[in-house]
C-alpha positions in Angstrom: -9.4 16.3 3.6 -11.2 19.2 4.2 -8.9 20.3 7.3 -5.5 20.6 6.3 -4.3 19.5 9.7 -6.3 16.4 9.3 -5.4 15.4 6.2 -1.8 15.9 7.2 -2.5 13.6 10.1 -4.0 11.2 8.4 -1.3 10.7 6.2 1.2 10.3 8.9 -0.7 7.6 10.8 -0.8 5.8 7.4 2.7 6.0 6.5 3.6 4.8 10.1 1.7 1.5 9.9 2.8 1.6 6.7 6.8 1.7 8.3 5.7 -1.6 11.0 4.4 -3.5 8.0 6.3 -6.5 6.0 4.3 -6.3 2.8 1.8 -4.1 1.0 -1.3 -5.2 -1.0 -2.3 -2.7 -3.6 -6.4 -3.7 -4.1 -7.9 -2.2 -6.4 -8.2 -1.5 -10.6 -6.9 2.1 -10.6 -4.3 3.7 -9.0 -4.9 6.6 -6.7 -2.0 8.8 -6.5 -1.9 8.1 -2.4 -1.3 4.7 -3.6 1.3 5.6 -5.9 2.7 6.9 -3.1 2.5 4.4 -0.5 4.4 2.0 -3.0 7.1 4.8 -3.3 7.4 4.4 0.3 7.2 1.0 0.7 10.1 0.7 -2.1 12.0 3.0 0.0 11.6 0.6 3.5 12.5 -2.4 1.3 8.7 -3.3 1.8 7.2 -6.0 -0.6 4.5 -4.3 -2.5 2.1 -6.9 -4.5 -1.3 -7.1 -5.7 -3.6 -9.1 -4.0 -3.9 -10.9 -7.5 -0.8 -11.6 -7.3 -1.1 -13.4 -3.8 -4.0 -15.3 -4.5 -1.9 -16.2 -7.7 0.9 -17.6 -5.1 -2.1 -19.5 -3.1 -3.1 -21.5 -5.7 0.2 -21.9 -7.3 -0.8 -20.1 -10.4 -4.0 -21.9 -10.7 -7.5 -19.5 -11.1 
């Protein structure tokens, strides 16, 4: 992050996996505010964005 250039770069080769992708998974207890905007994004592409509580949650039916 260091390198403007970089950082910038970075961010663009996340977004564009983010753009071939069907779902996102947020991991994670606190919320970064890259995170907040990948799910920005994602709500934007019509992308599912979950937790991956919330898909384990699915696995076992609701069972922990």
């Amino acid at each position: 992050d260091a390198v403007p250039e970089e950082h910038k770069s970075g961010i663009d080769m996340s977004r564009d996996l983010l753009r071939r992708s069907h779902v996102l998974v947020v991991c994670g207890h606190s919320m970064t505010e890259a995170m907040k905007n990948d799910i920005a994004v994602a709500q934007r592409l019509g992308i599912t964005a979950t937790t991956l509580e919330g898909i384990l949650s699915v696995k076992g039916q609701g069972r922990r």
